[in-house]
N, C-alpha and C positions, 0 to 999 in steps of 0.2 A: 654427523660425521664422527668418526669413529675417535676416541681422547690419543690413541697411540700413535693415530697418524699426524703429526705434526711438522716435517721435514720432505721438501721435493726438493730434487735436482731438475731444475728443466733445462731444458738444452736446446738451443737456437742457436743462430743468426743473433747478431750485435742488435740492440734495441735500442738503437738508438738512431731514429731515422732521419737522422742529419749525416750521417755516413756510411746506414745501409737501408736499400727499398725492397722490401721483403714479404710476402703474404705471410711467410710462416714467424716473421718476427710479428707484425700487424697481432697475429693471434696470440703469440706469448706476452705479448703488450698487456693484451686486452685480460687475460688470465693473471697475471701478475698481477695489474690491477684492480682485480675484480674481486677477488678468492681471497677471502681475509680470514679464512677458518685454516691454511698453510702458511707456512714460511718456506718462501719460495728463495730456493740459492742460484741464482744465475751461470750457467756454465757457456761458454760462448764459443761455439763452433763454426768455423767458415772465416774466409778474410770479407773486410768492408768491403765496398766498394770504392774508397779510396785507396787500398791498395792496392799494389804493383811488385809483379816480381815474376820470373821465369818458374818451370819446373823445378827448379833446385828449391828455389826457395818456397814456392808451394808444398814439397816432403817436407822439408824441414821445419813448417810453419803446424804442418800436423804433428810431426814428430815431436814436437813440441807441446803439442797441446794434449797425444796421447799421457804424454809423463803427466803431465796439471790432472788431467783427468783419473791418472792413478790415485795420487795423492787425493783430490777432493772426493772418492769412493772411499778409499782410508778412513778422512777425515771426517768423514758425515757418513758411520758405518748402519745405521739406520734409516737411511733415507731412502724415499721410493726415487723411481727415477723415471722420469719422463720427458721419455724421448723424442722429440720434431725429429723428421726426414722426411724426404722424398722421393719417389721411386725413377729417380731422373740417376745419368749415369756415376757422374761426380760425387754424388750425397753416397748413394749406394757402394760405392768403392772407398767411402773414406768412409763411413759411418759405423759398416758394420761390422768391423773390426773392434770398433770400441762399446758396440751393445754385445760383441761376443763377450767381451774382458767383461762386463758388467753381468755377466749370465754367470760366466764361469767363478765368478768374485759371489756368486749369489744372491744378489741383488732383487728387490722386487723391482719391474720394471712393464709400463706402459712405453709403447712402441706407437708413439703417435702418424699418420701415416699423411700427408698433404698430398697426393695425386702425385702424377708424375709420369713421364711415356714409359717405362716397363711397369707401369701397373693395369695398366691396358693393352700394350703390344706382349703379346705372350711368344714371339718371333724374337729370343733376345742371344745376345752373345752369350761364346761358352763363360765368358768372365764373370757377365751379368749373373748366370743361371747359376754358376758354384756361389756366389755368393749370396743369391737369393735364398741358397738352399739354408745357409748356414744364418741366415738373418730368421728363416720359418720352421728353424728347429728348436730356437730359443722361448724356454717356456716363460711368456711376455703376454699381457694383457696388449692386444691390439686395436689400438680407434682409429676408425676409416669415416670418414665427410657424407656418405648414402651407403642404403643399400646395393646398389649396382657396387660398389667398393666391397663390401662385405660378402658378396655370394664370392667375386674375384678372389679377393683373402680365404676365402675358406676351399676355393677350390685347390688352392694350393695347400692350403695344411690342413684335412680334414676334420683335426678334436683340437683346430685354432679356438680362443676364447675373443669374438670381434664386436666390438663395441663402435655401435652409429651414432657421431658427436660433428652433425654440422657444423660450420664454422659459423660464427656472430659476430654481432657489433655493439662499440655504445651505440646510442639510438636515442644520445639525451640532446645533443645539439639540433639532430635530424627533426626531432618532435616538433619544433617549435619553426620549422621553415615551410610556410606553404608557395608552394612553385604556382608561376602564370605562364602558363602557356600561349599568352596570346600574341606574344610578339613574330613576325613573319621571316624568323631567324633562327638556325639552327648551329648550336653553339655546341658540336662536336667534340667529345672527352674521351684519348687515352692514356689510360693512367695503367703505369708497369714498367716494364722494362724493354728497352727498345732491341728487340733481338728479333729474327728473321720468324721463330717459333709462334710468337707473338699474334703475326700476322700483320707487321709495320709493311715489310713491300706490299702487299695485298693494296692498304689504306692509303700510300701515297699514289698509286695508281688510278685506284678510286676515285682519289680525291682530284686529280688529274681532268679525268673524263667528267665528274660532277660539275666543276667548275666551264668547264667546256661545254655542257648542259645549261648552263644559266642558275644551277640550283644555289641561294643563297644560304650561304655555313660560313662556320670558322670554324678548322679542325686546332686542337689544342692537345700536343702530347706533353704527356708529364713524364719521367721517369729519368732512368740513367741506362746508359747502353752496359750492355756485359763485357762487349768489344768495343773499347774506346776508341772514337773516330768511324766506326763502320756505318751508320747511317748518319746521324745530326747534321757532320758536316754538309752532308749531299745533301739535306733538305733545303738549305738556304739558295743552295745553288739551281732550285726548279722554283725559284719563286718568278720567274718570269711567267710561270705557270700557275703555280700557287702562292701569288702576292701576299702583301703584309695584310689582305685584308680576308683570306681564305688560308693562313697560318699561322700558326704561332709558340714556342716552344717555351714553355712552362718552369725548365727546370726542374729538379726533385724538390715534392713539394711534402708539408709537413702543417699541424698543428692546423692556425687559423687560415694559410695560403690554402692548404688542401680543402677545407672547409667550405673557403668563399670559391673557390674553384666548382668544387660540388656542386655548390647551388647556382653559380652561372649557367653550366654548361646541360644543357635538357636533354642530352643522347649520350650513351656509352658506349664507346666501339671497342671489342676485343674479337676479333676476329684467329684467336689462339689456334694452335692446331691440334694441342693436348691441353686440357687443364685438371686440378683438381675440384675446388671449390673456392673461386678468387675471392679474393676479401675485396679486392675493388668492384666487384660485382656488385655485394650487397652494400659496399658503402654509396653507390652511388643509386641503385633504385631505391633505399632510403630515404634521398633527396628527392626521388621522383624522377628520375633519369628513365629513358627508355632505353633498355640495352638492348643494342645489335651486336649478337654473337653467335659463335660456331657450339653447334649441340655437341658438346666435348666433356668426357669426366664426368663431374656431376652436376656441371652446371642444368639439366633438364628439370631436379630435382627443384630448381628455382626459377627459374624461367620456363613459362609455355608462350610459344612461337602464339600471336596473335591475341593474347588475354594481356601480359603484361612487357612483351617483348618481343622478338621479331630475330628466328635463328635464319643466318649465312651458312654456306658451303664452306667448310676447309678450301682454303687456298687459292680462290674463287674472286674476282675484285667484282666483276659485274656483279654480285647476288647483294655486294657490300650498296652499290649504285643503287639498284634496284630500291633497299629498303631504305638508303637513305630519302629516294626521290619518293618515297610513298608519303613517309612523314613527313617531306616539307612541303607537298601537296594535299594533304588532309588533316589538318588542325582538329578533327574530332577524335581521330585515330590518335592521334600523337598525346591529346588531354588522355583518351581514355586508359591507353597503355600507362602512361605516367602515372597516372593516380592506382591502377591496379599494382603497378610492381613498387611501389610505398606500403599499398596495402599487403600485400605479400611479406614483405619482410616485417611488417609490425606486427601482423598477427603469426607470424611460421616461427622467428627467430630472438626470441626472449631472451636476454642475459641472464636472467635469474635463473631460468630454467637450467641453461647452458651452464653453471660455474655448480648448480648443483648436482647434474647428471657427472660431469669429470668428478668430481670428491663421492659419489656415489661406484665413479669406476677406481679413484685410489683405494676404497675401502673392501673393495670385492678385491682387489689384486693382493692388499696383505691378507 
């Protein structure tokens, strides 16, 4: 790496996942952590998920954070800047106001890109598309999660500079866990955020007519809703249907809960409707989880439907029933998928590689 780059600005979501649950913090974690050839200065964009507050106080919470954001460009007038967003409505409308300021300020800056519904709906509002324009004229080194991201990215700004920087993991706790599949129980994992996007009504549905089936699970969600009160509550109240012995709610989970979570639960269910590259994806076929999920984003580029996983339908509950009733019916299937989507992300998803290809793209951006 190059001796002059020694200062990023990265910019996320709070890191701290005791009061926010986040794929794109999960990633600045893991970079932060990792990349000891930077000094990385944390600039923190978004509220937690602990807090509250109406429209007024959501402007005034950026307006706030644009001034901070003046002064730490001031203040660290050499520093590259790397940028988290995503192409979802909110990020998009606050974001790129402040990678314009950092363009215009002339700034070297990576535009790191996490998936998002206008990165794939090209059907967008007049608001989206003016400010899409003014985010893809900025001369910005861009990293997208696949190539199916990268031809998208270029077809919008054709002499774009787009760099392909799957997401990773540590993979040093995962190493040392070998999963048995032999018990005749299906211990069901969603881990995210309980929003309708998600594909949570899908799963409780689902889960619904499974149990109705006789098929033997615990589904177990993790996360925190976006809209507090819109689901959680209502789940306790179909436990006439989905008892304490076919549900269970997790809480947002972190560090060793999240850990020993992994390794109980041998299915992942994300039934998304958009994604980009979930970090709960690969942390859970790391443990040997078999993910049931919607071919969305890039998740293809990591899952193949019947080698190490098993893709649903958008939107669809039956297709969720289907695959769940296949795996708790064929114990060959369920070992062999498991052990292939471990092997998948051990050998495709290297840390090492991962922290030297990003310092390979801060050194090409200055």
């Amino acid at each position: 790496m190059e001796n002059n780059i020694q200062e990023v600005i990265i910019v996320s979501p709070s890191l701290d996942p005791a009061v926010n649950v986040s794929g794109v913090s999960s990633v600045v974690s893991f970079i932060v952590s990792n990349n000891k050839k930077v000094r990385y200065i944390h600039f923190q964009q978004g509220k937690t998920d602990k807090e509250r507050g109406g429209k007024f106080y959501r402007l005034k919470r950026v307006i706030d954070s644009f001034i901070e954001w003046t002064h730490i460009l001031k203040k660290n007038g050499n520093a590259i800047i790397h940028y988290n967003l995503s192409m979802d409505k909110k990020s998009i409308l606050r974001d790129v106001p402040f990678l314009w300021y950092a363009f215009k300020k002339k700034k070297k800056i990576v535009a790191h890109i996490h998936g998002g519904k206008y990165l794939f709906i090209t059907e967008r509002p007049w608001i989206i598309r003016l400010f899409l324009r003014k985010l893809f004229s900025i001369n910005a080194s861009f990293v997208v999660l696949s190539d199916k991201e990268k031809t998208l990215i270029e077809s919008e700004l054709k002499d774009a500079t787009v760099y392909v920087l799957p997401n990773v993991i540590d993979l040093s706790d995962a190493s040392t866990f070998n999963r048995n599949n032999n018990e005749d129980f299906l211990n069901i994992l969603f881990l995210g955020r309980v929003v309708k996007e998600k594909g949570i009504e899908d799963i409780i549905l689902a889960c619904k007519i499974l149990k109705k089936q006789g098929i033997n699970y615990m589904l177990h969600i993790a996360g925190k809703e976006t809209q507090s009160g819109k689901y959680l509550p209502k789940i306790p109240k179909i436990k006439s249907e989905l008892d304490d012995s076919h549900y269970k709610y997790e809480g947002v989970v972190s560090g060793k809960s999240k850990s020993d979570l992994l390794k109980q639960c041998n299915v992942f269910l994300l039934p998304s409707y958009y994604e980009g590259l979930p970090m709960s994806l690969l942390e859970s076929m790391s443990y040997g989880e078999v993910p049931i999920i919607t071919d969305v984003g890039s998740v293809s580029k990591v899952v193949t439907d019947g080698y190490n996983g098993i893709f649903v339908n958008v939107n669809d509950s039956d297709s969720i029933v289907d695959a769940v009733t296949r795996l708790a019916k064929d114990k060959d299937l369920l070992c062999s998928l498991s052990a292939n989507a471990k092997k998948t992300i051990f050998d495709r998803f290297n840390p090492k590689q991962y922290i030297d290809q990003l310092n390979m793209i801060y050194s090409s951006t200055v």
